[in-house]
Each structure stands twice: as structure tokens, then as C-alpha cells.
C-alpha positions in Angstrom: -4.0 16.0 -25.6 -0.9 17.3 -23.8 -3.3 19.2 -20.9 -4.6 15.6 -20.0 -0.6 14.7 -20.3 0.1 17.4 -17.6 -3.1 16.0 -15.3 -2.2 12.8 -15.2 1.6 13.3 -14.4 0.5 16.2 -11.6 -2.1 13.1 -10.3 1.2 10.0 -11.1 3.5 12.3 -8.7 0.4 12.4 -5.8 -0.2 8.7 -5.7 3.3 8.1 -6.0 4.0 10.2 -3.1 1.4 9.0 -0.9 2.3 5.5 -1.3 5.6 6.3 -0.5 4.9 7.7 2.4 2.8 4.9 3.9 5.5 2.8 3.3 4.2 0.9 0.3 5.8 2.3 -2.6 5.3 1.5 -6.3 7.6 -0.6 -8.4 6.4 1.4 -11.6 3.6 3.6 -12.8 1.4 2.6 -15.5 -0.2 4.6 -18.1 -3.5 3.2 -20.2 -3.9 5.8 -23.0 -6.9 5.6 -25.2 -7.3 7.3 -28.4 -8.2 7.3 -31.8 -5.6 10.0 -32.6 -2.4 7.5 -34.0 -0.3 10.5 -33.6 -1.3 11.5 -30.1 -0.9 8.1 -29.4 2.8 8.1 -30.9 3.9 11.3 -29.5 2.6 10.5 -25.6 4.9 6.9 -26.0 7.5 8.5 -27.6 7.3 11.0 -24.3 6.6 9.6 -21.4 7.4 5.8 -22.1 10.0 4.3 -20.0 10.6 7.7 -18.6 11.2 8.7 -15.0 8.2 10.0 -12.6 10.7 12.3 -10.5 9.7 10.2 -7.8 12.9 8.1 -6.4 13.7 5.6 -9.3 10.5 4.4 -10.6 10.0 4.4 -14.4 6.7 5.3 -16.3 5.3 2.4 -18.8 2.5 3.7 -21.6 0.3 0.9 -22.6 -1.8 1.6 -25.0 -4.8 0.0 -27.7 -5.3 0.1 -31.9 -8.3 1.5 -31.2 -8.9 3.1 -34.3 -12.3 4.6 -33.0 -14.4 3.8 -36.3 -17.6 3.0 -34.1 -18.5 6.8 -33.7 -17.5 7.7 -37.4 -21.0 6.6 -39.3 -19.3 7.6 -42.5 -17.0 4.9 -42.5 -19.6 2.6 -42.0 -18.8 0.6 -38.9 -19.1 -2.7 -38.3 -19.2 -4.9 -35.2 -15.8 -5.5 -34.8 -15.2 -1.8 -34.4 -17.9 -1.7 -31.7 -16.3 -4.4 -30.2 -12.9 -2.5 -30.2 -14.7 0.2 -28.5 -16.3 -1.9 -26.3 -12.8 -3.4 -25.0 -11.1 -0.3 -24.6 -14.1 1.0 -22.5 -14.1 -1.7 -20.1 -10.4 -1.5 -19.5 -10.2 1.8 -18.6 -13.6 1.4 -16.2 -10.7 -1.1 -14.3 -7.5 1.3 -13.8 -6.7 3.7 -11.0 -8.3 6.5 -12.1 -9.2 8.6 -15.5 -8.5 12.0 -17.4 -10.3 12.7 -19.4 -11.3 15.9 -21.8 -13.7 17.3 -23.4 -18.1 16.9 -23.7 -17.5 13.4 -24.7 -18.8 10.7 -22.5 -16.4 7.8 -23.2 -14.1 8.0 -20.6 -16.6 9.0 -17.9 -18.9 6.3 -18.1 -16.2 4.2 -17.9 -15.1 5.7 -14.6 -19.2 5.3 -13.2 -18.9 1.8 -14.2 -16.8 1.4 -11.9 -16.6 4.2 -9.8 -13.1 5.4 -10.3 -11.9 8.8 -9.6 -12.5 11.1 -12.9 -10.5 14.3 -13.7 -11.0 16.5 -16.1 -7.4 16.6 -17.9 -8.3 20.9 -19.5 
């Protein structure tokens, strides 16, 4: 949601600042949203993509899966494709920077254990 938004730009501007300052600054900053939400997922693009970090010239990109998130919806009867789908997107973000995350759901923190990647709660 748009408190995780807020998180992850307030953590974008620190990384970006401390790379600057060591003298190894980033060309761009990349963004790995996962959600279910096809609206949340439109309105962050639509937002932040290709839009400056207020850090010297470097742009913002939004990347960003179909994940639909059918393998936690038993109604809809999931099969194991959408697992798969699941599956993917969890990996993935297990391998970026860092995650913020919301919420009681586990998702996106076991994902950051796999890997051991700096977790924030985005509330």
C-alpha cells in the first residue's frame, strides 16, 4: 500500500545517499513490486515509474510480476501453475536489496530469511 510506498522511497534516498558518498553512486534505482492487487500494481507504476529519487539525476524503474495471487485463494481452486507463479515471485524477491513488507502475512518475510536480506516493515 502507499505506507510501504513511503518506506521504500525513505530507505531508496539512504542507499542512494550512502553510495554516493563512498564514491560509487547508482546509475538507477530499481523497484520489484509484488502484489496481487492489479490496481495497486497500476497506481505504484503509474507513480513512481521513471520518476526521479531526489537524489542528483537518477531515475526510478518499477518492475513488476502478473502475479495474480490465486495460490492462497482456495475458492478459486488453484492449480499448479498458480503455485508456481507464487513460487517465482517469492524467489525473486528473496534476491533484491532489501524488502517492505506489511502486514501478518509471511510472504515477503520468508523471502527475506531465504536469503537474509534486510526486512522493513512498510506500516
Amino acid at each position: 500500500d502507499m505506507k510501504q510506498m513511503k518506506c521504500a522511497a525513505q530507505l531508496e534516498g539512504e542507499r542512494l545517499r550512502e553510495a554516493r558518498d563512498r564514491g560509487e553512486p547508482y546509475k538507477c534505482s530499481i523497484w520489484m513490486l509484488v502484489t496481487d492487487s492489479p490496481w495497486l500494481r497500476e497506481e505504484v507504476v503509474r507513480r513512481k515509474h521513471k520518476s526521479a529519487t531526489g537524489i542528483g539525476n537518477i531515475k526510478r524503474e518499477v518492475l513488476s510480476t502478473m502475479t495474480r495471487g490465486v495460490h492462497t485463494r482456495k475458492k478459486r481452486d488453484p492449480s499448479s501453475a498458480d503455485f508456481a507463479e507464487g513460487m517465482v515471485d517469492w524467489y525473486l524477491m528473496g534476491e533484491t536489496d532489501l524488502l517492505v513488507g506489511g502486514g501478518m502475512y509471511s510472504f515477503c518475510k520468508t523471502a527475506a530469511l531465504r536469503t537474509s536480506r534486510p526486512y522493513y516493515e512498510g506500516l
